[in-house]
Structure formats: C-alpha cells, structure tokens
C-alpha positions as CSV (number, residue, x, y, z in Angstrom):
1,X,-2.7,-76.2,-41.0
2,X,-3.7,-77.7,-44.5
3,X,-6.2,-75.6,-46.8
4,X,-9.5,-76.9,-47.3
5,X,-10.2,-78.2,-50.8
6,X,-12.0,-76.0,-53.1
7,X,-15.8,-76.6,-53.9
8,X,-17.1,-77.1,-57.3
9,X,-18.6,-73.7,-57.2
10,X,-14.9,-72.1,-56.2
11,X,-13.8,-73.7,-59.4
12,X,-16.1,-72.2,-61.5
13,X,-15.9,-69.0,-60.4
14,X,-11.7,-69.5,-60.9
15,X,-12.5,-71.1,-64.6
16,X,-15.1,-67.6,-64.9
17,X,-12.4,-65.2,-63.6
18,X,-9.9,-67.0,-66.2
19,X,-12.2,-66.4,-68.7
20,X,-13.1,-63.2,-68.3
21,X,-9.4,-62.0,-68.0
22,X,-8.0,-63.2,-71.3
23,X,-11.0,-62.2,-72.7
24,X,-10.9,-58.7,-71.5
25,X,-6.8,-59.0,-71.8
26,X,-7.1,-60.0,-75.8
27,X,-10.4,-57.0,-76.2
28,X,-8.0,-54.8,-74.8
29,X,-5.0,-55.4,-76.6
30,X,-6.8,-54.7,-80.4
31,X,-9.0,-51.6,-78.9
32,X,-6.1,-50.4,-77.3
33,X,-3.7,-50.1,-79.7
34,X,-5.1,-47.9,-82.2
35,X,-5.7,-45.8,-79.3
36,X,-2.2,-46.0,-77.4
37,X,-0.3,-45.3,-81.1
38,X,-2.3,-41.8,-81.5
39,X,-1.8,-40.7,-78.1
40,X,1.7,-41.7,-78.8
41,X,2.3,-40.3,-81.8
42,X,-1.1,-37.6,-82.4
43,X,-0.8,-33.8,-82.1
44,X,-4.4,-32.9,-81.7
45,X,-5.1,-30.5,-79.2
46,X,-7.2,-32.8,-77.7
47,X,-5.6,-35.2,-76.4
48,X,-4.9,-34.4,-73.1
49,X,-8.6,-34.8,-72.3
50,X,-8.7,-38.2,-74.0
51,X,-5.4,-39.3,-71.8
52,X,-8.1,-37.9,-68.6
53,X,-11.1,-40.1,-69.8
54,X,-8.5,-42.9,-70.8
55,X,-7.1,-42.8,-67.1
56,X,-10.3,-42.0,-65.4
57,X,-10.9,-45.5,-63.8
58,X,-7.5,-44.9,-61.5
59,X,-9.3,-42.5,-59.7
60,X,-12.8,-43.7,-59.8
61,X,-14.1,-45.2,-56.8
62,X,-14.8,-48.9,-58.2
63,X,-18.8,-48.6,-57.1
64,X,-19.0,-45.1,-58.6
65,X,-17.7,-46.5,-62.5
66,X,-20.3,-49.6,-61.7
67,X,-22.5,-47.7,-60.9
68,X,-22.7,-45.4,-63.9
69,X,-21.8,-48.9,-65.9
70,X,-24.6,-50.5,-64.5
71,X,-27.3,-47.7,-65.8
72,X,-25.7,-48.1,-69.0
73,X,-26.1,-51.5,-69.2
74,X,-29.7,-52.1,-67.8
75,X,-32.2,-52.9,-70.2
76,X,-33.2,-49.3,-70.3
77,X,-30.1,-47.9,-70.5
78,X,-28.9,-47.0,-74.0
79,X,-26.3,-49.5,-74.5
80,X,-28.4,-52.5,-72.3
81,X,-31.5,-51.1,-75.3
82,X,-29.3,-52.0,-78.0
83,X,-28.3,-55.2,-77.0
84,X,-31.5,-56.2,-76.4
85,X,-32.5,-55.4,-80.2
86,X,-29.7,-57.4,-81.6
87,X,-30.2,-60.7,-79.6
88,X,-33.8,-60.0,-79.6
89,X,-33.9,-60.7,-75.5
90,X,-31.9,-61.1,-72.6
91,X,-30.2,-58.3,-70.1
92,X,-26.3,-57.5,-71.0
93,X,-26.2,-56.3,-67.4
94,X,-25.5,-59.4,-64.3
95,X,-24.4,-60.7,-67.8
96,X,-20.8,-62.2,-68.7
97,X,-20.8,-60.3,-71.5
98,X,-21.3,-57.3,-69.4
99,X,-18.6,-58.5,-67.1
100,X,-16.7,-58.0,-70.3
101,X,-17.1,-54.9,-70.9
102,X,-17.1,-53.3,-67.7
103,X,-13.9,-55.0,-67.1
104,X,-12.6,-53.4,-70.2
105,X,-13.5,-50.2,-68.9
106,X,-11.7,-50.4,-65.2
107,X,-8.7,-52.4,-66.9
108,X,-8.8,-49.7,-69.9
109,X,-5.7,-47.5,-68.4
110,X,-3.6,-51.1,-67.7
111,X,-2.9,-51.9,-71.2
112,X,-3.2,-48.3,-72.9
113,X,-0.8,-46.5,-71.0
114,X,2.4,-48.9,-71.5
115,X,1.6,-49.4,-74.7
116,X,1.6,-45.7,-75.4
117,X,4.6,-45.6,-73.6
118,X,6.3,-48.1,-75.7
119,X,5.3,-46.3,-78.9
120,X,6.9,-43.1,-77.8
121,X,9.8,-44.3,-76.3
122,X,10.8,-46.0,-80.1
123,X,10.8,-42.0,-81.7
124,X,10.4,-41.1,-85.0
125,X,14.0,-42.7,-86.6
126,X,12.6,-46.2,-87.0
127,X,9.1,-45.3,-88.8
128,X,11.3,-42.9,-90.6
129,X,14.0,-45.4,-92.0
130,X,10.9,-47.9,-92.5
131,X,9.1,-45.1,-94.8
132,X,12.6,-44.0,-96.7
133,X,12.9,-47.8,-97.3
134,X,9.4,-47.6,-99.3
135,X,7.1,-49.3,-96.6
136,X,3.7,-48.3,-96.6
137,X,2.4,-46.6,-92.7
138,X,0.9,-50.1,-92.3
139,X,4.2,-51.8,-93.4
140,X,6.2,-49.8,-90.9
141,X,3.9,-49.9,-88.0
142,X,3.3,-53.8,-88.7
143,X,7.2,-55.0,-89.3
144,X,8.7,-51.8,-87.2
145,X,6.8,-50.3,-84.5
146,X,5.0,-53.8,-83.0
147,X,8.3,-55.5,-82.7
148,X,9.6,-52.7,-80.5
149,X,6.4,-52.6,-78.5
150,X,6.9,-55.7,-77.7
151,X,7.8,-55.4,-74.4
152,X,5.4,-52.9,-74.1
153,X,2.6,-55.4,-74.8
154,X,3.9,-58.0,-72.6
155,X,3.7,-55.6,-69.6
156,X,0.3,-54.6,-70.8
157,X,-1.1,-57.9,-71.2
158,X,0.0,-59.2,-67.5
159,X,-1.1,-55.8,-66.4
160,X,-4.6,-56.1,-68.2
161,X,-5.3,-60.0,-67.3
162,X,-4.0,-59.5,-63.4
163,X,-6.0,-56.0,-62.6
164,X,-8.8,-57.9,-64.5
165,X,-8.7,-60.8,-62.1
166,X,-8.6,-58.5,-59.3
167,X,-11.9,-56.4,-59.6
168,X,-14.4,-56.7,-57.1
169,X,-16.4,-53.5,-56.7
170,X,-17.2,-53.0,-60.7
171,X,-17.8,-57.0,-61.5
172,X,-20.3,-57.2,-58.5
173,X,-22.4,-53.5,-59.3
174,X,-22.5,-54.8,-63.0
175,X,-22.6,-58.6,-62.6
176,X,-23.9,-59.1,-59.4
177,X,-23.2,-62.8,-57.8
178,X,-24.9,-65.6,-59.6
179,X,-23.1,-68.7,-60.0
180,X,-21.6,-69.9,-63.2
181,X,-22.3,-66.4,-64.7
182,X,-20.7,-64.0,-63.1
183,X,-19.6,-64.7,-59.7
184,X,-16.3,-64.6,-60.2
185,X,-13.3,-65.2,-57.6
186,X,-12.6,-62.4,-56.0
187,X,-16.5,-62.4,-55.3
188,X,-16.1,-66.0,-54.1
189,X,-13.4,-64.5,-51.3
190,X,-15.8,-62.1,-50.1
191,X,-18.9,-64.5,-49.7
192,X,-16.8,-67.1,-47.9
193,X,-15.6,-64.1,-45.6
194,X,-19.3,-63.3,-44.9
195,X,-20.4,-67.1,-44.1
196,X,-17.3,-66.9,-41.8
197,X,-15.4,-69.6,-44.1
198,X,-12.0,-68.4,-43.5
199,X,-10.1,-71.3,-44.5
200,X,-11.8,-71.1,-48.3
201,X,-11.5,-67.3,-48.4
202,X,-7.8,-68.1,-47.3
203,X,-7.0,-71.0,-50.3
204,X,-9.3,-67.9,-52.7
205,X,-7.2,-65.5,-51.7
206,X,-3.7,-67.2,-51.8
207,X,-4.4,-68.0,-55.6
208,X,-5.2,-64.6,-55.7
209,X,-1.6,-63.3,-54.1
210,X,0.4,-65.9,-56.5
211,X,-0.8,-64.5,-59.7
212,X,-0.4,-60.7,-58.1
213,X,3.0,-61.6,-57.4
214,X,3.8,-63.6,-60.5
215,X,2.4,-60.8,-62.3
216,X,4.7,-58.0,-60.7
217,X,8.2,-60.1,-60.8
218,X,6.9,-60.3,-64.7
219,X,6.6,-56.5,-65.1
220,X,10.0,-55.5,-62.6
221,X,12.0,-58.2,-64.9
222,X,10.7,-57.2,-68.4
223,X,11.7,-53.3,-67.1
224,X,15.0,-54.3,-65.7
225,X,15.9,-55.6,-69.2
226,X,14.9,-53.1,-70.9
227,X,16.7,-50.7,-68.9
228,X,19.8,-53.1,-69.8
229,X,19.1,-53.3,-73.0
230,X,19.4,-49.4,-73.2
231,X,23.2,-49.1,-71.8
C-alpha cells in the first residue's frame, strides 16, 4: 500500500519543525556551553543543584514544564510582560518564538550533559600544557578544549535537533496548533490520528522514525569510535 502524498499544510509544519530544531539546536549549543564547561570543570558547592535544575525536564511530565512555561510566557506572565514592552505588542506564547524557547528548555539536558561530559573526560593535562605554553584561558579552551569536544558536540547537536523534533506535549501547552506558526509535525501526526487519517499520520510518522533512527546510528557510531580511539 503506497503513502498518501503530504498536504501543503504537512509541509509546513515539516519546514516549521526544521526550523525550530536547528534553531533551538544552534541556541543551545552557545547557552550550553558556558554552562557544560563549569559543571565540568567548577567546584562550587552548588552545583549539584544546578546539574537537578539542568536535568529537570527528564523527569518532568511534558504538560507539567508547559504548563509552568506557558504562565511564563502569557502576556501576564513576567517573561510574556517583557516581551511585550520590547516589541511593543504581540503574545510570545502560541508564538514561534516561544516554541523556541520552550524547546530550549525540554531539550536543555540533550546538549548540556554530553557536552559536560566531553569536557571532563579531556582532564586537566591538555588545558595545563596549553597554559605552560603561554595561552591565555580563552586561547586554551578555544584551540584545546573545543577540538576535543568535538565529538561531544556532534552527539549533542543530533541529540538537541532530534529530541527537539520530537516534542509534542511542551510545543502544544505553549504553541498550541495554528498553522504556519506553530503547528509543528509531531502535532500534525496527532491531528491526522484524531480525523482518523491514518495513512497521513502513517507518512508523518515514518519521517518521524527515519530521523529517530538516523539520529541514534549517529550517536552509537560517534561512541564506538571514541571508545576505539581510546585503546
């Protein structure tokens, strides 16, 4: 049995979900780093309870985190207030720049937590040599530390964009379902399901599972070689 072609609206909501993910992949990526390198490499005594907030949305019901996202957001909420005064109108909530940054949010723990584990599996020898050498911190995190990461951001990044692409719960409490805005695809899936259009929600959802499993053989092959590279 053949799929049935996707509608206009099915591709906009796949060119939306697109968007949103290497947008909220690339937001990540710079607010994450700074983050994952003083986890990595901080002492403070606090930092346990910033690794709990950091890794909060794993355990968080999706609807719960949109939920408290979502009363954020509003127009009364305190950030929805202040983004109203700078654009001088207009609701950041069933927004796509709120999709943005609730997706940030859930995806937050996807791209911090292998980067922090790539900064702490490099040690202290590297920075050190780098510093003995005369480089400035910024010299030896910029020519030293990122190249090691490396891997560590590439797992990041497909983590980030694919979780991203994934969300239901938090994009439709925040963004709600409004076309060429911020119904995105995995929203798509579940209206098709409702209107008992199987066949779509079927094509949806197979675009869906390739990028999942693209995403994973990505991850398990940049691991396996760094597990060779190690021997």
């Amino acid at each position: 049995m053949s799929l049935p072609t996707l509608s206009p609206l099915d591709w906009t909501a796949l060119r939306l979900s697109l968007e949103l993910g290497l947008v909220t992949t690339a937001t990540l990526l710079v607010c994450g780093t700074p983050l994952a390198w003083w986890l990595a490499r901080g002492r403070s005594r606090f930092k346990p309870i910033v690794e709990a907030i950091v890794a909060m949305p794993l355990v968080l019901p999706p609807t719960v985190l949109g939920f408290y996202l979502l009363i954020l957001l509003a127009p009364k909420g305190p950030l929805g207030a202040l983004w109203q005064e700078a654009t001088g109108g207009g609701s950041l909530a069933f927004s796509f720049p709120g999709l943005v940054l609730a997706s940030v949010v859930y995806s937050f723990p996807f791209v911090v937590q292998p980067l922090q584990r790539a900064f702490e599996s490099m040690g202290s020898a590297p920075l050190e040599a780098a510093a003995s050498l005369g480089a400035s911190p910024w010299d030896a995190f910029a020519s030293v530390a990122l190249p090691l990461a490396r891997r560590g951001y590439l797992t990041a990044a497909v983590l980030g964009f694919a979780h991203t692409l994934g969300e239901f719960g938090v994009v439709l409490m925040v963004g709600g379902n409004i076309p060429g805005q911020t119904r995105v695809i995995s929203i798509a899936v579940y209206d098709h399901v409702e209107n008992l259009e199987y066949g779509e929600a079927h094509a949806l959802s197979l675009l869906l599972l390739l990028i999942a499993f693209v995403s994973l053989v990505t991850i398990f092959t940049l691991n396996r070689e760094e597990r060779s590279g190690r021997r």
